[in-house]
N, C-alpha and C positions, 0 to 999 in steps of 0.2 A: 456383626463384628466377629471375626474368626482371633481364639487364641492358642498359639502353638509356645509347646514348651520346647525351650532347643536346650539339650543337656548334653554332654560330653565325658570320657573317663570314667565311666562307671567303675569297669573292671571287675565286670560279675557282679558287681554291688548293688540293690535297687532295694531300699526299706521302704516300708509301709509309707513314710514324709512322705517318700518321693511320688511316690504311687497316686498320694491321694491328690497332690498336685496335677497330676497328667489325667484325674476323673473331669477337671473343668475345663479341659483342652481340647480343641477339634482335632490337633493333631503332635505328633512329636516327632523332633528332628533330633536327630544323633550323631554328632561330632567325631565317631568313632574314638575307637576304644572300647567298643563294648565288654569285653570278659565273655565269654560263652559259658553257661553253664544252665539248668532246667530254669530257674526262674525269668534268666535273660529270653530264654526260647520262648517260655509263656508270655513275656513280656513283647515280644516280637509278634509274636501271633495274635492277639489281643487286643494292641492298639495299632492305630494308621501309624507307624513308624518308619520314616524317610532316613536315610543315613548316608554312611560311609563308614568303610572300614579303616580300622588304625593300625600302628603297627605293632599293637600286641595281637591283635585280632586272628585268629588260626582260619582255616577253609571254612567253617561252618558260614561265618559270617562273612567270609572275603565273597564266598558261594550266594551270596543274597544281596551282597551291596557294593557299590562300586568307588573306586579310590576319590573318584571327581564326580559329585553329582552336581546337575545341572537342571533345573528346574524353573517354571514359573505358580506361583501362587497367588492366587486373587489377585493378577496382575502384575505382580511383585519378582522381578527375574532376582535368583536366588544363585550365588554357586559358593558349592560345600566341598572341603576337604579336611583331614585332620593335620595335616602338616602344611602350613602354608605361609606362617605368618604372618605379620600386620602392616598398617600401614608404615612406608618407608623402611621395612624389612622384609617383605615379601619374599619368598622364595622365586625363583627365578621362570622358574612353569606357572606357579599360580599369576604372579604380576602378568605373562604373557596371557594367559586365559583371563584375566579380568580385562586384559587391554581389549583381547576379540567379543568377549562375552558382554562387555557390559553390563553386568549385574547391580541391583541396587540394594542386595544383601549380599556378604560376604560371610561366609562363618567356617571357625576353625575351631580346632581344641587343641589337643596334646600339651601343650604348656602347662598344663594346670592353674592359669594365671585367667581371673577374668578380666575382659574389657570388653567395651563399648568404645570405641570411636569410631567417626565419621573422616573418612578418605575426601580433603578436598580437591587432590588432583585427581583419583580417577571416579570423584562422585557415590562415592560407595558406601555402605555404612557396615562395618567390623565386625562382628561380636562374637567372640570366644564367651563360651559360659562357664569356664572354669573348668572343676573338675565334682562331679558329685557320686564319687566312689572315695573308698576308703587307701588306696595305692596311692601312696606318690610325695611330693614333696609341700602339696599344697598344707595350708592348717583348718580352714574354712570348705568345707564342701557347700558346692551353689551349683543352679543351676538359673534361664533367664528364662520369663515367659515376655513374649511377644504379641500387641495384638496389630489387629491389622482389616482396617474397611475403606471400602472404595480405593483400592489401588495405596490408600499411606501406611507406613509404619506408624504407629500410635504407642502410648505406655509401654516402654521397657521397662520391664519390672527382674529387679535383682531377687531369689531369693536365698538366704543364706537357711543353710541345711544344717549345720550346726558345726560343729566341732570335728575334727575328723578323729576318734579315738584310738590310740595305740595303746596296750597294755605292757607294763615292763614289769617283773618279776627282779625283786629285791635276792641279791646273793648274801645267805648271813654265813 
């Protein structure tokens, strides 16, 4: 049984939580968004990391991963973007690429908003992992681990990362 952590929106952000989650994963897929900065780079280098860049993403990372990636995984045809949106709102190139592609994952991020659903017209299964950086409008940072043998999707497991903390400074 292979488990992949698919996380999204970091935005340079990666703690220790997150870390230690992606030590019992075969592999990690990234929704774009990354943030670029020396820990994201270490982080890049380090683990088997699949992705796609987002639109905060600068060259470092547009230079390494591609808008649409398309893949298959222990069977499992996979196609990744960070702007794409969901079932029955699809954006207009992703709905066309899942019509040809045929994928039986589908995964996006940028929303900051997690789901899971399953596509019953074009057979597909959703999942946006949210958002597990500290940027954005989300309150909950999450990320999803995935497992996956003999060709099924098995245990989606949500995890929530905690609280996203902002600090406000009292004017007396």
């Amino acid at each position: 049984m292979k488990r992949i952590a698919i996380i999204s929106d970091t935005h340079g952000y990666l703690d220790n939580q997150i870390m230690k989650k992606f030590n019992s994963c075969d592999e990690i897929w990234h929704a774009g968004d990354f943030g670029y900065n020396d820990k994201i780079d270490g982080f890049i280098k380090d683990y088997k990391v699949k992705g796609v860049y987002g639109n905060i993403d600068g060259h470092q990372i547009r230079n390494l991963y591609p808008k649409i990636n398309k893949f298959i995984y222990e069977g499992i045809k996979v196609l990744m973007t960070h702007i794409g949106g969901y079932p029955k709102k699809y954006n207009t190139q992703i709905r066309e690429e899942i019509r040809l592609y045929k994928p039986d994952l589908f995964i996006s991020g940028h929303s900051h908003i997690l789901k899971v659903i399953y596509d019953n017209k074009y057979n597909v299964l959703h999942i946006n992992p949210g958002a597990a950086g500290k940027e954005g409008f989300h309150q909950i940072r999450t990320l999803v681990i995935l497992q996956i043998k003999n060709k099924e999707m098995l245990n989606i497991e949500v995890i929530e990362l905690g609280h996203k903390t902002t600090k406000f400074t009292s004017i007396d």
